[in-house]
BAFI-3210 file (N, C-alpha, C; in Angstrom, 3 decimals, decimal comma, padded with zeros to 6 digits):
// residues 211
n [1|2|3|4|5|6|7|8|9|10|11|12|13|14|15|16|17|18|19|20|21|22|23|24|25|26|27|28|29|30|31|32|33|34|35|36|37|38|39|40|41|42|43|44|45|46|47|48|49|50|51|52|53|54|55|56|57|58|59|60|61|62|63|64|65|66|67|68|69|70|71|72|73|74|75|76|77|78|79|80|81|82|83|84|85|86|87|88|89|90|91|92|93|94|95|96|97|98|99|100|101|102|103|104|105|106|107|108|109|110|111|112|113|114|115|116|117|118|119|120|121|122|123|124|125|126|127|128|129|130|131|132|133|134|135|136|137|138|139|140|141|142|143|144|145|146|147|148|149|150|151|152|153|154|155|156|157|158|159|160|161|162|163|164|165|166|167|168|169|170|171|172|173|174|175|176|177|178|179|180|181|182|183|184|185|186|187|188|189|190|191|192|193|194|195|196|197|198|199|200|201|202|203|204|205|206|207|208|209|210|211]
n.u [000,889|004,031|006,598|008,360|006,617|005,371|007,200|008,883|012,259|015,377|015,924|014,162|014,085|013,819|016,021|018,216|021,754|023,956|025,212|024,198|023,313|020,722|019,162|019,651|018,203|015,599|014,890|014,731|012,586|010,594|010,780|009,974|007,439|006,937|006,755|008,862|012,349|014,266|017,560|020,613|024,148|026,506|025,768|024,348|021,285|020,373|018,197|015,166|014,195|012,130|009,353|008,290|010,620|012,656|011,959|011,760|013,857|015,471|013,896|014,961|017,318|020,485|020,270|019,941|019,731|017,901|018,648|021,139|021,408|020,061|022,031|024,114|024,096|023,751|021,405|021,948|022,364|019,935|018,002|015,881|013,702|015,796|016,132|013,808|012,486|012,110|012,091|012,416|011,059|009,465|005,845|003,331|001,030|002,206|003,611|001,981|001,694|004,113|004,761|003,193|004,142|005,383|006,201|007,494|008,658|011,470|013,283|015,198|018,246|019,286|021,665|021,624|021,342|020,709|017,970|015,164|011,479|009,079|006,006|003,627|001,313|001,617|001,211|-001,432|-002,864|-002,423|-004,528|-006,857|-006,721|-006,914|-009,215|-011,274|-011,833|-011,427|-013,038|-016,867|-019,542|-021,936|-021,508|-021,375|-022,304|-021,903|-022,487|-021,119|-021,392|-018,380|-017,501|-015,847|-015,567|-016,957|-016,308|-016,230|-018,803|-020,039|-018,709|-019,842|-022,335|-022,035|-021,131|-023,194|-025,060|-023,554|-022,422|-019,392|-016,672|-015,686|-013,552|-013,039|-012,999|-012,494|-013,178|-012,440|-014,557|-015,997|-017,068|-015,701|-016,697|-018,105|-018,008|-017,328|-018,132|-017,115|-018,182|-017,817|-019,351|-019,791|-023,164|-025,747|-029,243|-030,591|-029,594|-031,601|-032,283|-030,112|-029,266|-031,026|-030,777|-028,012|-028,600|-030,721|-028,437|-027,289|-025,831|-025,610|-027,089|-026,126|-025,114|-025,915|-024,782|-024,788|-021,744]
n.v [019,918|021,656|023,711|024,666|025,579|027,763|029,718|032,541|033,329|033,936|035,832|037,350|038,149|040,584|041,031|041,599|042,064|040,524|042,555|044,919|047,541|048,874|051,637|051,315|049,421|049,633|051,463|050,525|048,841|050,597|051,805|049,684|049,188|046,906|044,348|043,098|041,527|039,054|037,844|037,688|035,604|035,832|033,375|031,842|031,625|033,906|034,777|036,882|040,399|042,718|045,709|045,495|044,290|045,928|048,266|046,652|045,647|048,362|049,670|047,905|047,986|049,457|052,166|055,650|057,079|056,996|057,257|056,553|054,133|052,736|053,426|052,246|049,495|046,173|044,209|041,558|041,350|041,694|039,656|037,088|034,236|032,188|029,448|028,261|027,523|026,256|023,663|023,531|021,168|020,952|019,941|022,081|023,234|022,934|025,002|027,074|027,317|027,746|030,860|032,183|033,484|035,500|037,707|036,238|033,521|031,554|029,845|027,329|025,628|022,033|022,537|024,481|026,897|030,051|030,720|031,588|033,166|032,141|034,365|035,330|036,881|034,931|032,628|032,855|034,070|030,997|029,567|031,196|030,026|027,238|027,277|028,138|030,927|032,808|032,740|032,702|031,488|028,361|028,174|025,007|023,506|020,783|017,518|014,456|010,813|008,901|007,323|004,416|005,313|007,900|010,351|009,347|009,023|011,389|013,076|011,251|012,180|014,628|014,209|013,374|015,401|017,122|019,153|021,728|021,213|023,659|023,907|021,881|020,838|019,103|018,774|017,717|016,552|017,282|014,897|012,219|010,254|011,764|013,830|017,397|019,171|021,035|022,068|023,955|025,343|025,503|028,083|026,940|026,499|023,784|023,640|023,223|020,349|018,617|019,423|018,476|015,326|015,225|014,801|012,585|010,687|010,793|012,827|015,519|018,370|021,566|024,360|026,725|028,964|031,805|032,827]
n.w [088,826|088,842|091,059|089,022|086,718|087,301|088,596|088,683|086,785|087,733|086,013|085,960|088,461|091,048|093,082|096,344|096,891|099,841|100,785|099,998|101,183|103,585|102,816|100,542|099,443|100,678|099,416|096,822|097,052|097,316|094,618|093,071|093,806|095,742|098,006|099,460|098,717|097,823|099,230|097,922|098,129|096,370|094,288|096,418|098,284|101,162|102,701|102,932|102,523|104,091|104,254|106,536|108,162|108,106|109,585|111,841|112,080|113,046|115,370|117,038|117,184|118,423|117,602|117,581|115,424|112,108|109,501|109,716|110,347|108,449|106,018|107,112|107,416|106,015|103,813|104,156|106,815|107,986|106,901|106,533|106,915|106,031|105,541|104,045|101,918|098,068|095,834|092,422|091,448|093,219|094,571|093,253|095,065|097,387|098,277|099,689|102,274|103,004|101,776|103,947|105,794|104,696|101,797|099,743|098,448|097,878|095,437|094,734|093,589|093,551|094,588|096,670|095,093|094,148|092,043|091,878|092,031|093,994|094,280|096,318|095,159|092,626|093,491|094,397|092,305|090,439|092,437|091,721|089,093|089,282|090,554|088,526|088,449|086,697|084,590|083,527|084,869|086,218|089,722|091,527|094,668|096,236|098,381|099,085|099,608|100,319|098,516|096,266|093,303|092,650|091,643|089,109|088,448|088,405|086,382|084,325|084,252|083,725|081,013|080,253|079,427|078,191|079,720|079,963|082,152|084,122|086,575|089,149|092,218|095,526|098,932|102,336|104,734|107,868|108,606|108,049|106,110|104,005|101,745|100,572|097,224|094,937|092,018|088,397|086,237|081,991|082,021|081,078|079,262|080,653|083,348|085,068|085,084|085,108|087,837|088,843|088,095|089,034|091,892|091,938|091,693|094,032|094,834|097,157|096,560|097,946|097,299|094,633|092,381|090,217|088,860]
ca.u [001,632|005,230|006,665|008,509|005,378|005,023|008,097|009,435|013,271|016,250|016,695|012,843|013,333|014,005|016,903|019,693|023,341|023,591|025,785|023,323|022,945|019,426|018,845|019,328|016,720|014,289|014,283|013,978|011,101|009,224|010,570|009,106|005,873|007,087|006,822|009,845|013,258|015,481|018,770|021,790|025,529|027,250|024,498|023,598|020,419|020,399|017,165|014,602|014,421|010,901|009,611|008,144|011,853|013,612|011,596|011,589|015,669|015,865|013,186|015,554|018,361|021,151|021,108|018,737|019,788|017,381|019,530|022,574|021,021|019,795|023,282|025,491|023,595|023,570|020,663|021,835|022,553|018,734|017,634|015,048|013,422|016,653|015,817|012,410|013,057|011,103|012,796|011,611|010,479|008,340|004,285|003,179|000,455|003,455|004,019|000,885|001,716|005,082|003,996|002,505|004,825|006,859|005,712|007,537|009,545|012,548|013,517|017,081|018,483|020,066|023,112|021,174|021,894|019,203|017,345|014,059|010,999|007,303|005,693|002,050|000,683|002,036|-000,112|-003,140|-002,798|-002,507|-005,441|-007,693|-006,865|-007,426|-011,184|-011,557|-012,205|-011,142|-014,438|-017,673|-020,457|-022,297|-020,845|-022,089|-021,323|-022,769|-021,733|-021,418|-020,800|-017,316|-017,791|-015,301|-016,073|-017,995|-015,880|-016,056|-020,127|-020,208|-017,816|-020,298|-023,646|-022,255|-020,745|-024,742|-025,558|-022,598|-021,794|-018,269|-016,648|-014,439|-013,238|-013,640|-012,259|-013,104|-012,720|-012,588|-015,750|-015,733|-017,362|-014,884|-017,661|-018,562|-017,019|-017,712|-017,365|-017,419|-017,806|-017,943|-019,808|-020,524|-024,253|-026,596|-030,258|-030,896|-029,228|-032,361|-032,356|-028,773|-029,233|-032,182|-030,013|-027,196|-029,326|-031,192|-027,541|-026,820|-025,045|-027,191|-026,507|-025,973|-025,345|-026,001|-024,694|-023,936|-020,115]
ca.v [021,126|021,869|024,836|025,395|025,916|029,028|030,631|034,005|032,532|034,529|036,733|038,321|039,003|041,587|040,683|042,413|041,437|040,826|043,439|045,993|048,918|049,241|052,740|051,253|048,009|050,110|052,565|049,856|048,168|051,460|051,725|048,711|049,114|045,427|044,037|042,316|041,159|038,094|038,401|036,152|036,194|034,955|032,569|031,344|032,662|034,156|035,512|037,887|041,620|043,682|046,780|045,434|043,814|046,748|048,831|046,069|046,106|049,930|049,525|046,892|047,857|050,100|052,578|055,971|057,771|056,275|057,445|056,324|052,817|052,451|053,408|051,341|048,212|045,031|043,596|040,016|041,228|041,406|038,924|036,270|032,748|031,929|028,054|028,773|027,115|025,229|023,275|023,561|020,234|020,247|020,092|023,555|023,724|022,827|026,237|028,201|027,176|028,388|031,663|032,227|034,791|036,102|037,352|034,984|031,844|031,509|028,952|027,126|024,328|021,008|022,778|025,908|028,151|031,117|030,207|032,105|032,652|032,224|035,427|035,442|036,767|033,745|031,713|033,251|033,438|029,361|029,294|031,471|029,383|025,961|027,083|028,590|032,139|033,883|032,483|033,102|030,163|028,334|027,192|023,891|023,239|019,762|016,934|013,411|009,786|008,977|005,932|004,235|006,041|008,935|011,580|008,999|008,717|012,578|012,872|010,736|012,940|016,180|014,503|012,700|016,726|017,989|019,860|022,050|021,759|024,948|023,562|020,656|020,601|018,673|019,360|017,086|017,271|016,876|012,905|011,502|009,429|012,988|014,899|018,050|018,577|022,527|022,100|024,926|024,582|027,097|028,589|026,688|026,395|022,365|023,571|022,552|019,103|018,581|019,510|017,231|014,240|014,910|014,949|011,375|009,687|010,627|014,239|016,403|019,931|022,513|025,793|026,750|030,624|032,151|033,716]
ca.w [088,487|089,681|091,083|088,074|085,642|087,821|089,248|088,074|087,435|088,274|085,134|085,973|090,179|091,617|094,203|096,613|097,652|101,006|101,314|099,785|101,977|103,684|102,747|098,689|099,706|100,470|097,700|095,501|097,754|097,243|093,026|092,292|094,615|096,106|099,767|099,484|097,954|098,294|098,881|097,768|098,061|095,361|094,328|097,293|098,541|102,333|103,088|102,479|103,586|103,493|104,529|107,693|108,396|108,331|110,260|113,129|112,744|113,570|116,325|118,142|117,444|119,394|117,050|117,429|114,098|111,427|108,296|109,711|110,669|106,775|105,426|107,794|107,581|105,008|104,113|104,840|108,587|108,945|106,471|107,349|106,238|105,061|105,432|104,041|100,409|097,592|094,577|091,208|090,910|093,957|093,327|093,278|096,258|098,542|098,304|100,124|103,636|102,719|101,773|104,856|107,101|103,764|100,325|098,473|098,591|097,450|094,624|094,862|093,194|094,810|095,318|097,512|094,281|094,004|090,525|090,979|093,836|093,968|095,200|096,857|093,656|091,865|094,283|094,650|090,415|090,243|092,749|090,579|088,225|089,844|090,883|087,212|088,724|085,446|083,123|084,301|084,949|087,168|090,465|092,027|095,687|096,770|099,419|098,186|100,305|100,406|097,973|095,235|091,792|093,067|090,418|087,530|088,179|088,240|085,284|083,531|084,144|083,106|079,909|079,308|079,081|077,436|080,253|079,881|083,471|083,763|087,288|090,271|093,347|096,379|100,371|103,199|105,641|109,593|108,749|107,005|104,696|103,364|100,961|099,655|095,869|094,445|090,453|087,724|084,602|081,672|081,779|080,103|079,996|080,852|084,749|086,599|084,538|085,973|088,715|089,446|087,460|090,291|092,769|091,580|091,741|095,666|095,455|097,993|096,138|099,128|096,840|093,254|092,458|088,928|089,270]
c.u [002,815|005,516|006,917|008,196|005,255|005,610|008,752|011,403|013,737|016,188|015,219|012,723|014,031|014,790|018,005|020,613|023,266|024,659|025,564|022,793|021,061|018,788|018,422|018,309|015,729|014,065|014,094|012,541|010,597|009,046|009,745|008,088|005,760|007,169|008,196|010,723|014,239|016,837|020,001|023,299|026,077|026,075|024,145|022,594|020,887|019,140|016,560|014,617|012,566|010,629|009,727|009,670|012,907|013,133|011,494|013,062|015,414|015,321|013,974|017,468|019,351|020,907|019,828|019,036|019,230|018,312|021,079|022,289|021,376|021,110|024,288|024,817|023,058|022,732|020,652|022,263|021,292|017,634|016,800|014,477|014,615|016,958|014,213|012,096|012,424|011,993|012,000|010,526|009,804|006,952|004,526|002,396|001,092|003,844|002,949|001,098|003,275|005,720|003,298|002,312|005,497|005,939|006,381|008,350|010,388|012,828|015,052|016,855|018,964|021,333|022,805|021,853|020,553|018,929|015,905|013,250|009,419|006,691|003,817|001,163|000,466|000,899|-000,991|-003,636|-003,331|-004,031|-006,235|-007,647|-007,397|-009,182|-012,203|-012,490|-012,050|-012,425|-016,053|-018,775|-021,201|-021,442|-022,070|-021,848|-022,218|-022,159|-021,860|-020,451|-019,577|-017,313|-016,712|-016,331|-017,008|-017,646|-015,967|-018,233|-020,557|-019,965|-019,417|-021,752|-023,404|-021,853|-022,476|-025,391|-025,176|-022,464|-020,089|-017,723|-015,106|-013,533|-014,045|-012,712|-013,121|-012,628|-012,843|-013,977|-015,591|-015,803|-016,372|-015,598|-018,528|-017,211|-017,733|-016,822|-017,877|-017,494|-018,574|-018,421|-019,997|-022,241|-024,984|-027,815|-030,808|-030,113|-030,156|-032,295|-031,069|-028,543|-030,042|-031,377|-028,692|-027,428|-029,820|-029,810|-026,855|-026,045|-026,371|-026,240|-026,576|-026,073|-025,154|-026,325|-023,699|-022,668|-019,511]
c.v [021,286|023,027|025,760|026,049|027,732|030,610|031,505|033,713|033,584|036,399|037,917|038,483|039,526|041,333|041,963|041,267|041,364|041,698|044,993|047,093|048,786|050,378|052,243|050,069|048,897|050,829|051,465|048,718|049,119|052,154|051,024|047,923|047,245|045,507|043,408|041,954|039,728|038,614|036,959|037,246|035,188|034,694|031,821|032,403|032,626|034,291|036,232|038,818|041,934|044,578|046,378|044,793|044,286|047,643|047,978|045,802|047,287|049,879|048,627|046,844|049,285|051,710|054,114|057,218|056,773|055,909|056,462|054,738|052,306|052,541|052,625|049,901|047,536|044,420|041,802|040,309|041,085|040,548|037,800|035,476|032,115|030,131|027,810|028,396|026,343|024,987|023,209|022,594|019,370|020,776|021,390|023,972|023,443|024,417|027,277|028,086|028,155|029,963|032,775|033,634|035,300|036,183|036,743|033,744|032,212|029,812|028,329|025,477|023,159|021,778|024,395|026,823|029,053|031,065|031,102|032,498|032,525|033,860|035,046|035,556|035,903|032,864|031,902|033,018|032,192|028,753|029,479|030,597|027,603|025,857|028,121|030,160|033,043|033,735|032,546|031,538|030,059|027,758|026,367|023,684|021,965|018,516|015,700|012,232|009,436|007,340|006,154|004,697|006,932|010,102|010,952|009,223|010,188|013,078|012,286|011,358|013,846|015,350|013,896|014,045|017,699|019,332|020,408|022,476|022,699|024,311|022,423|020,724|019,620|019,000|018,179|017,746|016,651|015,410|013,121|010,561|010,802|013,573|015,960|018,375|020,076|022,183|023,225|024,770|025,854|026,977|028,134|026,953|025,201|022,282|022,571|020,724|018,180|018,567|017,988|016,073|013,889|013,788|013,159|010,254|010,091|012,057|015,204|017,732|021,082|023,947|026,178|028,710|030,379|033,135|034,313]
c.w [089,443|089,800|089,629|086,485|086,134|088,535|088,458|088,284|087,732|087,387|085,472|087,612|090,161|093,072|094,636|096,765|098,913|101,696|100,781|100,776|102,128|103,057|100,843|098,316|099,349|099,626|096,298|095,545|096,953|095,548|092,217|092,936|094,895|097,299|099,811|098,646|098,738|098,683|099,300|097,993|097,747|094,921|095,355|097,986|100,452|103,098|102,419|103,428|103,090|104,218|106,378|108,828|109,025|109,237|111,460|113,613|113,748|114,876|117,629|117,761|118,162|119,247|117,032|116,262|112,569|110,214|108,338|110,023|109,204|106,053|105,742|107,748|106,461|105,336|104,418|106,287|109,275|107,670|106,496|106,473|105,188|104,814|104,699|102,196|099,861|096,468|093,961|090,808|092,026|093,682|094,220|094,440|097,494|099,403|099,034|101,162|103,672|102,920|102,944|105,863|105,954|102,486|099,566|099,346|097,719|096,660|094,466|094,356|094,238|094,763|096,436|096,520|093,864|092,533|090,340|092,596|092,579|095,048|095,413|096,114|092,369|092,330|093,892|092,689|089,873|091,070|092,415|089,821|087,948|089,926|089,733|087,143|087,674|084,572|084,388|084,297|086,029|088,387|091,252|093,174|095,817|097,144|098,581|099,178|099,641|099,388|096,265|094,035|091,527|091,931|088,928|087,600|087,891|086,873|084,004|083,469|083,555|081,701|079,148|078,908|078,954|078,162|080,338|081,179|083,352|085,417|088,291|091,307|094,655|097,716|101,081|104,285|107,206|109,490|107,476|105,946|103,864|102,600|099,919|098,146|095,232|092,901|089,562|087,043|083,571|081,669|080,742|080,264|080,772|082,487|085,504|086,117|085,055|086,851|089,300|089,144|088,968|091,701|093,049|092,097|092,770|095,768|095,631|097,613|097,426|098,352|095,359|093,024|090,791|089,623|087,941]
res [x|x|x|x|x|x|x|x|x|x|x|x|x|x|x|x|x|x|x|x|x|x|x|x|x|x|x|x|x|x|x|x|x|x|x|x|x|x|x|x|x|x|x|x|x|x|x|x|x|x|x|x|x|x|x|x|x|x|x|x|x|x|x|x|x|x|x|x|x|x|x|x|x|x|x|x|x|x|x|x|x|x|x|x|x|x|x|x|x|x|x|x|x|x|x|x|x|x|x|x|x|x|x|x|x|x|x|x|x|x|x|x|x|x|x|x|x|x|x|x|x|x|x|x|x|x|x|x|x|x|x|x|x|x|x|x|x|x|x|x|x|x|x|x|x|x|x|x|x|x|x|x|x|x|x|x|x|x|x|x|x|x|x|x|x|x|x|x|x|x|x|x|x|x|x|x|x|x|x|x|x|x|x|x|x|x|x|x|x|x|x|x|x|x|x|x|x|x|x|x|x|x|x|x|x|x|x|x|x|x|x]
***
Protein backbone atom coordinates (compact mmCIF):
# COMPACT_ATOMS: atom_id res chain seq x y z
CA UNK A 1 0.00 0.00 0.00
CA UNK A 2 1.24 3.54 -0.93
CA UNK A 3 0.75 6.69 0.68
CA UNK A 4 -1.41 7.74 -1.96
CA UNK A 5 -4.27 4.99 -1.40
CA UNK A 6 -4.68 7.01 1.81
CA UNK A 7 -3.92 10.68 1.78
CA UNK A 8 -6.61 13.38 2.06
CA UNK A 9 -5.28 15.40 -1.32
CA UNK A 10 -5.23 19.08 -1.46
CA UNK A 11 -8.85 19.93 -2.51
CA UNK A 12 -10.10 18.01 1.08
CA UNK A 13 -7.29 19.80 3.78
CA UNK A 14 -7.69 22.15 5.65
CA UNK A 15 -4.53 24.53 5.12
CA UNK A 16 -3.19 28.29 5.93
CA UNK A 17 -0.97 30.84 3.96
CA UNK A 18 1.97 31.49 5.58
CA UNK A 19 1.06 34.78 5.90
CA UNK A 20 -2.24 33.94 7.71
CA UNK A 21 -2.53 35.84 10.84
CA UNK A 22 -2.27 33.67 14.10
CA UNK A 23 -5.30 34.99 15.71
CA UNK A 24 -7.27 33.55 12.11
CA UNK A 25 -5.08 29.89 12.53
CA UNK A 26 -6.38 29.37 15.52
CA UNK A 27 -9.99 30.10 15.09
CA UNK A 28 -9.99 27.78 12.47
CA UNK A 29 -7.92 25.10 14.63
CA UNK A 30 -10.79 25.38 17.14
CA UNK A 31 -13.79 25.58 13.87
CA UNK A 32 -12.78 22.53 12.66
CA UNK A 33 -12.04 20.78 16.19
CA UNK A 34 -8.34 19.99 14.47
CA UNK A 35 -4.80 19.87 16.17
CA UNK A 36 -3.24 21.19 13.34
CA UNK A 37 -2.87 22.84 9.81
CA UNK A 38 -0.19 22.92 7.12
CA UNK A 39 0.81 25.82 5.75
CA UNK A 40 2.08 26.63 2.13
CA UNK A 41 3.13 29.66 0.18
CA UNK A 42 2.29 29.66 -3.15
CA UNK A 43 2.39 25.89 -3.47
CA UNK A 44 5.16 25.19 -1.75
CA UNK A 45 4.54 23.75 1.55
CA UNK A 46 6.42 25.50 4.72
CA UNK A 47 5.39 23.92 7.77
CA UNK A 48 2.85 23.11 10.12
CA UNK A 49 1.29 25.37 12.89
CA UNK A 50 -0.87 23.76 15.95
CA UNK A 51 -2.34 24.77 18.98
CA UNK A 52 0.52 23.61 21.08
CA UNK A 53 2.91 25.76 18.53
CA UNK A 54 1.42 28.80 19.03
CA UNK A 55 1.09 28.87 22.49
CA UNK A 56 4.95 27.98 22.83
CA UNK A 57 5.58 31.11 20.26
CA UNK A 58 3.84 33.65 22.68
CA UNK A 59 5.53 31.98 25.73
CA UNK A 60 9.07 32.77 24.10
CA UNK A 61 8.59 35.36 22.56
CA UNK A 62 9.27 39.30 23.36
CA UNK A 63 5.96 40.11 23.23
CA UNK A 64 3.57 40.28 26.63
CA UNK A 65 0.20 41.33 24.90
CA UNK A 66 -1.39 37.95 23.83
CA UNK A 67 -3.97 39.55 21.26
CA UNK A 68 -1.51 41.64 19.80
CA UNK A 69 1.04 38.65 19.43
CA UNK A 70 -1.90 36.54 17.52
CA UNK A 71 -2.71 39.50 15.18
CA UNK A 72 0.85 40.62 14.29
CA UNK A 73 2.23 37.30 13.59
CA UNK A 74 2.30 34.84 10.32
CA UNK A 75 1.87 31.53 10.67
CA UNK A 76 4.93 30.58 8.56
CA UNK A 77 7.12 32.73 11.12
CA UNK A 78 6.40 29.92 13.64
CA UNK A 79 5.87 27.05 11.41
CA UNK A 80 7.60 23.71 12.05
CA UNK A 81 8.61 20.16 10.43
CA UNK A 82 8.99 21.94 7.40
CA UNK A 83 11.50 19.16 6.06
CA UNK A 84 9.24 16.57 7.54
CA UNK A 85 7.72 15.25 4.02
CA UNK A 86 6.37 11.97 2.39
CA UNK A 87 5.74 11.45 -1.49
CA UNK A 88 2.78 9.88 -2.76
CA UNK A 89 4.39 7.02 -4.06
CA UNK A 90 6.16 6.08 -0.92
CA UNK A 91 4.86 2.66 0.94
CA UNK A 92 2.39 3.75 3.38
CA UNK A 93 3.88 2.43 6.90
CA UNK A 94 6.83 4.82 6.12
CA UNK A 95 4.64 7.15 7.45
CA UNK A 96 4.05 6.25 11.43
CA UNK A 97 7.49 7.16 12.60
CA UNK A 98 6.82 10.28 10.73
CA UNK A 99 3.81 11.07 12.50
CA UNK A 100 5.41 10.96 15.57
CA UNK A 101 6.00 14.78 17.00
CA UNK A 102 3.16 16.33 14.44
CA UNK A 103 -0.44 15.31 13.62
CA UNK A 104 0.08 14.95 10.16
CA UNK A 105 2.60 14.76 7.41
CA UNK A 106 2.65 16.65 4.80
CA UNK A 107 2.37 15.27 1.12
CA UNK A 108 4.51 17.09 -1.75
CA UNK A 109 5.35 16.19 -5.07
CA UNK A 110 8.99 15.92 -6.73
CA UNK A 111 8.96 19.45 -7.23
CA UNK A 112 8.18 20.24 -3.09
CA UNK A 113 4.54 21.31 -4.34
CA UNK A 114 1.85 20.82 -1.39
CA UNK A 115 -0.59 18.01 -2.97
CA UNK A 116 -2.20 16.62 0.21
CA UNK A 117 -1.11 15.22 4.04
CA UNK A 118 -1.59 12.11 6.02
CA UNK A 119 -3.05 12.97 9.41
CA UNK A 120 -2.66 10.51 12.55
CA UNK A 121 -6.19 9.43 12.04
CA UNK A 122 -5.32 8.33 8.55
CA UNK A 123 -2.73 6.07 10.22
CA UNK A 124 -4.12 4.66 13.00
CA UNK A 125 -7.31 4.02 10.27
CA UNK A 126 -4.81 1.87 7.83
CA UNK A 127 -3.57 0.14 11.05
CA UNK A 128 -7.07 -0.91 12.15
CA UNK A 129 -7.32 -2.02 9.10
CA UNK A 130 -4.10 -4.02 8.62
CA UNK A 131 -4.89 -6.08 12.02
CA UNK A 132 -8.65 -6.40 10.75
CA UNK A 133 -9.90 -4.52 13.94
CA UNK A 134 -13.19 -3.47 12.21
CA UNK A 135 -14.80 -7.42 11.92
CA UNK A 136 -15.05 -9.32 14.84
CA UNK A 137 -13.36 -13.03 15.29
CA UNK A 138 -10.98 -14.99 16.77
CA UNK A 139 -7.48 -13.71 17.38
CA UNK A 140 -4.53 -16.19 17.33
CA UNK A 141 -1.22 -15.08 18.82
CA UNK A 142 1.44 -17.94 18.49
CA UNK A 143 5.42 -18.11 18.05
CA UNK A 144 6.79 -20.17 15.24
CA UNK A 145 10.78 -21.24 14.28
CA UNK A 146 12.16 -18.95 11.91
CA UNK A 147 12.15 -21.64 9.06
CA UNK A 148 11.75 -21.31 5.02
CA UNK A 149 7.88 -21.72 4.27
CA UNK A 150 6.57 -21.27 7.70
CA UNK A 151 3.42 -18.73 6.24
CA UNK A 152 2.85 -21.04 3.17
CA UNK A 153 2.58 -24.24 5.77
CA UNK A 154 0.19 -22.08 7.90
CA UNK A 155 -1.65 -20.75 4.83
CA UNK A 156 -2.18 -24.34 4.04
CA UNK A 157 -3.87 -25.56 7.51
CA UNK A 158 -6.36 -22.87 7.78
CA UNK A 159 -7.34 -23.41 4.03
CA UNK A 160 -7.57 -27.72 5.00
CA UNK A 161 -10.46 -26.12 7.46
CA UNK A 162 -11.79 -23.47 5.40
CA UNK A 163 -10.69 -21.09 7.68
CA UNK A 164 -11.54 -17.16 6.58
CA UNK A 165 -8.31 -15.19 7.73
CA UNK A 166 -9.59 -11.57 8.33
CA UNK A 167 -5.82 -10.57 9.10
CA UNK A 168 -1.87 -11.83 9.66
CA UNK A 169 0.77 -10.04 10.75
CA UNK A 170 4.04 -11.07 12.11
CA UNK A 171 6.67 -9.42 14.74
CA UNK A 172 10.23 -9.93 15.22
CA UNK A 173 11.21 -11.72 18.66
CA UNK A 174 14.40 -10.98 20.91
CA UNK A 175 15.89 -14.73 19.22
CA UNK A 176 16.04 -14.01 15.96
CA UNK A 177 14.99 -17.93 15.02
CA UNK A 178 11.56 -16.92 16.60
CA UNK A 179 8.92 -15.20 15.22
CA UNK A 180 5.82 -14.26 16.47
CA UNK A 181 2.75 -14.59 14.19
CA UNK A 182 -0.80 -12.72 15.42
CA UNK A 183 -3.59 -14.23 12.93
CA UNK A 184 -7.43 -13.38 12.81
CA UNK A 185 -9.96 -15.79 11.75
CA UNK A 186 -13.89 -15.62 11.67
CA UNK A 187 -15.60 -17.67 14.67
CA UNK A 188 -16.19 -21.00 13.97
CA UNK A 189 -16.92 -24.07 15.85
CA UNK A 190 -13.90 -26.66 14.62
CA UNK A 191 -11.37 -23.73 16.73
CA UNK A 192 -10.07 -26.32 19.15
CA UNK A 193 -9.44 -28.79 16.04
CA UNK A 194 -7.23 -25.93 14.59
CA UNK A 195 -5.88 -25.10 17.06
CA UNK A 196 -4.58 -28.54 18.00
CA UNK A 197 -3.68 -29.02 13.94
CA UNK A 198 -1.35 -25.75 14.43
CA UNK A 199 -0.02 -26.80 17.22
CA UNK A 200 0.91 -30.59 15.67
CA UNK A 201 2.93 -28.65 12.77
CA UNK A 202 5.42 -26.60 15.30
CA UNK A 203 3.41 -23.20 16.06
CA UNK A 204 3.45 -23.04 20.02
CA UNK A 205 0.01 -20.93 20.34
CA UNK A 206 0.73 -18.32 23.26
CA UNK A 207 -2.89 -16.50 23.21
CA UNK A 208 -6.30 -17.33 21.86
CA UNK A 209 -9.03 -14.29 22.66
CA UNK A 210 -12.44 -13.67 20.83
CA UNK A 211 -12.30 -9.69 19.67
Amino acid sequence: MYVRSAMKPIRETVYVNDDTKLDETLTLLKEREIDGVPVVKGTKYVGIVTFNRIYKAFFKSDMTDKEKFLSETNAGEIAYQKDVTVDQEEVFENTLLLAKNAPLVAVVDQNEHFIGIITRSDILDQFQSAFGMRKPGIRIAFASSETEGRIARLAKIAKSFHENIISLSTFDESNQNVRRIVMKIEKKENIDKFIAKLEQNGFKVLDIKEV
